[in-house]
Every structure is written in structure tokens, then in C-alpha cells.
C-alpha positions, -999 to 999 in steps of 0.1 A, spaced: 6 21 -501 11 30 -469 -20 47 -444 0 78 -442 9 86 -474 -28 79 -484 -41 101 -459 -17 131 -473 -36 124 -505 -72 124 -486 -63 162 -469 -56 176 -509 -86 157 -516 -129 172 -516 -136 140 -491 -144 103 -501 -177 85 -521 -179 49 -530 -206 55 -560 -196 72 -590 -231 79 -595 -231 109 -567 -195 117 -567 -179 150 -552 -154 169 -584 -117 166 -564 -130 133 -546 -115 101 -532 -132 71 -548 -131 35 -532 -138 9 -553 -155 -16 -530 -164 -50 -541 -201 -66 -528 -215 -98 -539 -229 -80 -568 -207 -53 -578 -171 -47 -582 -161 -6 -578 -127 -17 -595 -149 -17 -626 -160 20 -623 -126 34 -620 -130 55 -656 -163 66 -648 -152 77 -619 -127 98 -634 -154 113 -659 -173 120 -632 -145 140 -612 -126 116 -586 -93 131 -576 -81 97 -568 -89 62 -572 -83 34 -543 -84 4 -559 -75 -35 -551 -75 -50 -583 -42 -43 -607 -62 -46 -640 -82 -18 -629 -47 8 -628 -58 30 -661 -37 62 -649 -8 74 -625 -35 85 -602 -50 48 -590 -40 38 -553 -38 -2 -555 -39 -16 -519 -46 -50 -505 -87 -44 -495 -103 -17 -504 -124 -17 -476 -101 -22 -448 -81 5 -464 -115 29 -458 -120 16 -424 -86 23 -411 -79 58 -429 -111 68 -412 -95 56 -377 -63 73 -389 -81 106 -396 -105 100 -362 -70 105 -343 -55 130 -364 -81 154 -356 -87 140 -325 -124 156 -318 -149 142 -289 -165 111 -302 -201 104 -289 -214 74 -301 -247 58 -298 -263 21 -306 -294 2 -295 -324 -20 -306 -349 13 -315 -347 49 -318 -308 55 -329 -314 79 -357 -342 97 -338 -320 100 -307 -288 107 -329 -307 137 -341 -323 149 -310 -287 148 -296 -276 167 -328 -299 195 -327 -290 204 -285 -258 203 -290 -257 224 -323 -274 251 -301 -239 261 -284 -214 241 -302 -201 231 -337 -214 195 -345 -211 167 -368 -233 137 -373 -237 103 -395 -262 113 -421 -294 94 -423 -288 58 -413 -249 53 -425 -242 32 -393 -225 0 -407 -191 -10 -413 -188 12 -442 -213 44 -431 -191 50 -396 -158 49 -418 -174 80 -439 -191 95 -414 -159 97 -395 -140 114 -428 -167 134 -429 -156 152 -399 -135 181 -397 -109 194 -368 -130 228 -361 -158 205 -351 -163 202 -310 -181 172 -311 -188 142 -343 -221 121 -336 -216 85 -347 -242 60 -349 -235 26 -352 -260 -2 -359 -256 -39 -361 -275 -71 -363 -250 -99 -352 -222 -101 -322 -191 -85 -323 -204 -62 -348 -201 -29 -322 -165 -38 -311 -155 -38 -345 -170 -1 -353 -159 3 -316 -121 1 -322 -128 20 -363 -151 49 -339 -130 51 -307 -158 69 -289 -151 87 -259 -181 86 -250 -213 59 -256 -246 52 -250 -270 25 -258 -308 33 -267 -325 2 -253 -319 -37 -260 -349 -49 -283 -363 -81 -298 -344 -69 -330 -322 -90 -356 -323 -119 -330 -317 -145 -361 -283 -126 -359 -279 -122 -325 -292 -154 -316 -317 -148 -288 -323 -114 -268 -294 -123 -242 -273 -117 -279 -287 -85 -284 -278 -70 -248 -245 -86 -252 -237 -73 -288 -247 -41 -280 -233 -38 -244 -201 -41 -269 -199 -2 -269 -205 3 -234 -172 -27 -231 -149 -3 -252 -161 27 -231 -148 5 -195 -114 -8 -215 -104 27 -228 -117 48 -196 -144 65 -214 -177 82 -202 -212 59 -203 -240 75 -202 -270 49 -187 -310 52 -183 -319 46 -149 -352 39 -158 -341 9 -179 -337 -23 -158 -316 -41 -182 -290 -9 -180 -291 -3 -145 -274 -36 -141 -245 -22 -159 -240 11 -139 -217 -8 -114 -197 -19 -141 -184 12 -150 -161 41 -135 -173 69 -158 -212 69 -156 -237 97 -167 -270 82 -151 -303 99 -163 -341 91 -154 -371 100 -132 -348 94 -103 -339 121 -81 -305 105 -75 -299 105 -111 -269 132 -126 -299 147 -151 -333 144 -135 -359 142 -167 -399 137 -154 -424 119 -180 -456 137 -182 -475 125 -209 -478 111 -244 -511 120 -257 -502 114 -281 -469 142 -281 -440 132 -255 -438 156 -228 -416 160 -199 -404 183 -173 -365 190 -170 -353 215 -144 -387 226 -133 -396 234 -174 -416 220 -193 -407 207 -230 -432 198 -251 -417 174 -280 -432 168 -315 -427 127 -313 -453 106 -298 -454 76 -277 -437 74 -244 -411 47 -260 -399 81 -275 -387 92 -237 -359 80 -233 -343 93 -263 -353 129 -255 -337 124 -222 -302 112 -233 -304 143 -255 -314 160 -226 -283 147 -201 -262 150 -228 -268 190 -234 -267 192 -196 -236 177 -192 -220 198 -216 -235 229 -203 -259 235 -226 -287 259 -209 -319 245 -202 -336 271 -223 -316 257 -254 -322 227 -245 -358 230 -245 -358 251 -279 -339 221 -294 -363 194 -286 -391 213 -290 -384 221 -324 -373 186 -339 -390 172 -359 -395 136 -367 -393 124 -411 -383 95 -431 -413 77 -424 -400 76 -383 -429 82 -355 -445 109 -380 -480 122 -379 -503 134 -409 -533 147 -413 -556 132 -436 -587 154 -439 -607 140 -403 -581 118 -399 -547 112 -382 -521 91 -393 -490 75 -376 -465 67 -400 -434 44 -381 -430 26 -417 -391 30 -414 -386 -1 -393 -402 -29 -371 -394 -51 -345 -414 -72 -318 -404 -47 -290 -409 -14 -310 -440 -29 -323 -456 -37 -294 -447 -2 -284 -463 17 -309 -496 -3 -303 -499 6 -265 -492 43 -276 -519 38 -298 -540 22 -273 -537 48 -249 -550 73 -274 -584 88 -276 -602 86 -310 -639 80 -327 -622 51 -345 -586 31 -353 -574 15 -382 -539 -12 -377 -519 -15 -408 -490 -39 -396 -465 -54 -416 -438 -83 -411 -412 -81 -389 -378 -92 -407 -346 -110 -394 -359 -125 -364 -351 -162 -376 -362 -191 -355 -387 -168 -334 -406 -150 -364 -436 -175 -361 -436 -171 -321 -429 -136 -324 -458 -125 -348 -486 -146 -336 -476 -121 -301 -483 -98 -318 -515 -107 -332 -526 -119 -301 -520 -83 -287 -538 -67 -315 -567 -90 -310 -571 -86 -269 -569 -46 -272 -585 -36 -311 -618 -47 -315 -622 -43 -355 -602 -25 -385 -572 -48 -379 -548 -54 -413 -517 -75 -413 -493 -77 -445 -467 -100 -452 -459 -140 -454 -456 -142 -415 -484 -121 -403 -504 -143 -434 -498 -175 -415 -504 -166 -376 -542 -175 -364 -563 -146 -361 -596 -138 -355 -624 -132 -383 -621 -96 -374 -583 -95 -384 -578 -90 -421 -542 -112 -432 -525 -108 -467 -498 -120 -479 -486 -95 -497 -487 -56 -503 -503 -63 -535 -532 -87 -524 -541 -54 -494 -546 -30 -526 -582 -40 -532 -591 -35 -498 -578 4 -501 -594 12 -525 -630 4 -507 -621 19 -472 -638 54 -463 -616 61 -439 -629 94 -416 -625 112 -380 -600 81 -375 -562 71 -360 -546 52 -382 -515 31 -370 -489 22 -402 -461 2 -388 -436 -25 -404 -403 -35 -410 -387 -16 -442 -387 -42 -471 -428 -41 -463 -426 -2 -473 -462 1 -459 -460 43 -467 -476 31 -500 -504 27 -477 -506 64 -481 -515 66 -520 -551 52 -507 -559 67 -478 
């Protein structure tokens, strides 16, 4: 069936899901196929549970007037969602980077929701099937739709590129993240210089962080730029004043005082902050925006345990974010510190090279309270003062002794470690 004639059914349709287990009544449902599942076989559930329509790619799975066979089930998603993208035809702005997307995504979300009508990827749906639904998630009364896009191998972005069609784009940072995929950090500024490539081919607007080296280099690529940065030649002048331990800066001689910590966190409140500016959002708005976000899912988040403080960045880990979190944490006054790190994942070839860094680090700047979790922090050489476990399991005993009090505690790893259990004990 033809894009068109599927897309008349989408507009009589409640929107799409690809689970029948949280499906909209009056729903599309694609039945996408992963290396262990097949959606074809959900079709009558899906049904039961209220689907409208069912787009399906096996013929077996036809059980009623109302299944849509196609070719690929996914490509079909991928290119309604473009289809739909130009039939509404709202500003796209689209974002991608090593660290801090969904943090930025939001912050960007919540300044320009103080003037105008906004739509945004929800949570972390960033991959080659989240930007297809985020993009049917968007309506044509909408000003602007917010579209994260995340990958971990090359070519990745200039695929969701061309599905997205941004108009306009900006990268986060280029970090030691998913560089067995990427093959190297020169990979990772490549793949994700892949937006910022669709932005130059189609005429688009960039928007580029002076105070990043890597992306200064890039400005003179471009004919559209929106520079931002300590700079006073920049187009949105954003001062860093401190991180102790909440980000604070100074933006048209006021002050905003943030709710996320470290100074890593600074240049994702000042994209936010060029980007209201640019679309003449008032400072004052601006300012209330960022000032009232704040941070959750287990992203940059503080708690209060009785005399103590804890850090949670449990959502994700990489060698550059890492190493970020522990010179905000270094840089922090307290009567004591606790480190509870876990493995960094998908960094291939460079995981042994890459942890033992890190240990290293911890070692030279933490003098005691030091744990590290997981099969590649287990087999790096650390001091006696450095506690290594294997597992998440084998750390348990340990919890259950510590008397932690009047202390900073530091809980950081990749997600698959889901060190937030730490939490239980402490």
C-alpha cells in the first residue's frame, strides 16, 4: 500500500504504538520484527486491545479487512513519519552528542514552552524507531517539535537526518562514548558531525559552542551559524559562574541559578539559553525556565540522605562524562566522599585502557572510600584503598556494613550496572 493512502488512514487514526501491551483504543499498530520477537504475531491481541489498524509484513498474519500488509514494517514507520514531518511541516530542532541530550532536550523544552507551543521525544526514544514516533507524535498547531537523536555507530545521524529533516541542529559535545561502534573518538566527532552535514547540504541553521574547541573548528563550515559561549563576539553571550555544586551563570546581566550540578552541565543550559534568545524568548522566561527544571531518571540528581548528599548520574556512563562527574565532585567541599563507579559499556578495544584511566584518576585525587563494580573495573590495578567487585551482587555485603554520615556520595555507571540499587543500602 501506498505511503499516502496509509497516511489517510493514520489522520482517522488515535496515533501509532508498536506494543500491544500499552496500546492507544483507535490506534495504528506496527508489527515490528527484532531478533526476538515478531509484532506480526500480536496482530489479534492488538485488536483486543483496541488498534484501529494493523501494519503488518507477513501475509499469514492478515486475520481481518483491517490489516495493512507492506513490504517492511519498519521502513514503512520510518517513512510515514517523514511523510507526516512534511505534511505538517513544523520547525524541526534537533539535537545529538556524546552526553547530556535528554537533559539539554528538556532544558530546551521547558524555554521554549514559556512562549510557544512545543513538542518533544519523550524520555530517551532517539533511535531509528523513537524519532519515527516522536515525529507522528507531533501535531500541525505545534510551533516547534524537539527531536533527539542518539546513536552509537557511523552513518547512524544521516540516516535519522534525512527520516528528521531538521531545520535546525545542534550537537551536545563529542565524548569517549560507544567508540566500539564508532571506532575511535575521530568516529564519534564524525558520526555525530552527521547532523551538523545535513544542516550545511539542506541550508539549515547550526547552532555551535564556542567554548568547545572540537566545534569551533566547524563554525567556518557553515553559512547558517548560532555561535554561543563566554565570548563576547558570540550571537548569545552565556558567563559560567560556578558549580558548587549547582550550575550557575549569568546571561544578559541576570543571574540564573540552575538545579543541575557540575559545570559539564553548562553548556547544555546555554544552548537552551541561545536557543530561547534566538526565538525571542525574554530573558526573564528564560531564567524562570531553567531555574525551575529539574533533573530525574536517575540523570545528575541530588538526594538527601539524613547528613548526607547523594549524586545519582546512574542513567549512563562513559570515559568523558565520567571523568567529569569526578572533577565536579572533586571540586566540592565535604567532611567525607564515598565513589560508587560502575563499568562503562560499548567501548570495545579501549575498555581495559579506558577504565584503568579512570582508576588512576580516582586513585591520584580520592584518598579512601573508593568502590568499583563491574568485570572491567574488577580487572584494572588499583590500590589497596580501592575496593573492586565484579559484580553488583558481590558489593552487597559491603552495604550493608557502611555507616555512611555528613558525607557526598558519588553513584555513577553505565545503565546495564543500574547502580540506583545502591540506594536500598544507603
Amino acid at each position: 500500500m501506498e505511503i499516502e493512502s496509509i497516511y489517510q488512514k493514520f489522520k482517522t487514526s488515535n496515533g501509532v504504538s508498536t506494543d500491544t501491551r500499552k496500546l492507544p483504543k483507535g490506534c495504528i499498530y506496527f508489527a515490528l520484527k527484532g531478533d526476538n520477537f515478531d509484532g506480526n504475531k500480536f496482530v489479534d491481541k492488538a485488536f483486543n486491545n483496541g488498534a484501529k489498524y494493523c501494519v503488518i509484513d507477513n501475509k499469514e498474519a492478515i486475520i481481518n479487512d483491517n490489516c495493512i500488509l507492506v513490504d517492511d514494517v519498519l521502513k514503512t514507520l520510518q517513512s510515514l513519519a517523514t511523510h507526516h514531518r512534511n505534511e505538517i511541516n513544523i520547525p524541526i530542532i534537533s539535537l545529538t552528542g556524546s552526553n547530556g541530550k535528554t537533559t539539554t532536550k528538556e532544558l530546551i523544552l521547558s524555554v521554549l514552552s514559556t512562549k510557544y507551543k512545543v513538542g518533544a521525544t519523550q524520555g530517551n526514544l532517539n533511535n531509528h524507531i523513537g524519532v519515527p514516533l516522536t515525529l507522528l507524535s507531533f501535531t500541525s498547531d505545534l510551533d516547534f517539535g524537539i527531536v533527539e537523536m542518539g546513536a552509537n555507530h557511523q552513518k547512524e545521524i544521516e540516516f535519522l537526518s534525512n527520516i528528521a529533516q531538521p531545520d535546525y541542529g545542534l550537537i551536545t559535545n563529542f565524548g569517549k562514548a560507544h567508540l566500539e561502534g564508532f571506532g575511535g573518538v575521530e568516529g564519534v566527532i564524525k558520526g555525530k558531525s552527521e547532523l551538523y552535514d545535513y544542516i550545511k547540504q539542506n541550508d539549515k541553521t547550526v547552532f555551535i559552542n564556542t567554548n568547545d574547541t572540537t566545534q569551533v573548528k566547524q563554525i567556518n563550515h557553515y553559512t547558517n551559524t548560532v555561535t554561543f559561549g563566554s565570548g563576547s563576539k558570540n550571537d548569545c553571550k552565556v558567563e559560567f559562574i560556578a558549580a558548587n555544586p549547582f550550575v550557575s551563570l549569568k546571561y544578559n546581566g541576570i543571574e540564573i541559578n540552575s538545579k543541575l550540578i557540575g559545570n559539564y552541565n553548562y553548556g547544555n543550559i546555554a544552548v537552551a539559553t541561545a536557543i530561547g534568545q534566538h526565538f525571542n524568548v525574554s530573558v526573564e522566561n528564560i531564567k524562570t525556565a531553567i531555574e525551575n527544571y529539574q533533573p530525574d531518571n536517575n540523570r545528575s540528581e541530588i538526594i538527601e540522605r539524613g547528613t548526607s548528599k547523594i549524586i545519582l548520574d546512574a542513567y549512563n556512563a562513559n570515559p568523558t562524562s565520567m571523568l567529569a562527574a569526578l572533577n565536579n565532585l572533586k571540586q566540592l567541599k565535604a567532611k567525607s566522599k564515598y565513589l560508587f563507579l560502575g563499568d562503562m559499556f560499548e567501548l570495545g578495544d579501549d575498555a581495559k585502557k579506558e577504565h584503568q584511566a579512570i582508576t588512576d584518576f580516582v586513585e591520584a585525587n580520592f584518598d579512601e572510600n573508593i568502590f568499583l563494580v563491574g568485570e572491567n573495573f574488577f580487572k584494572t590495578k588499583a590500590k589497596v584503598t580501592t575496593s573492586t567487585f565484579s559484580s553488583f551482587e558481590d558489593l552487597i555485603p559491603v552495604l550493608k556494613t557502611l555507616n555512611i554520615s555528613n558525607s557526598t556520595l558519588l553513584i555513577k555507571g553505565s545503565r546495564g550496572m543500574a547502580l540506583e540499587r545502591i540506594l536500598e543500602f544507603i
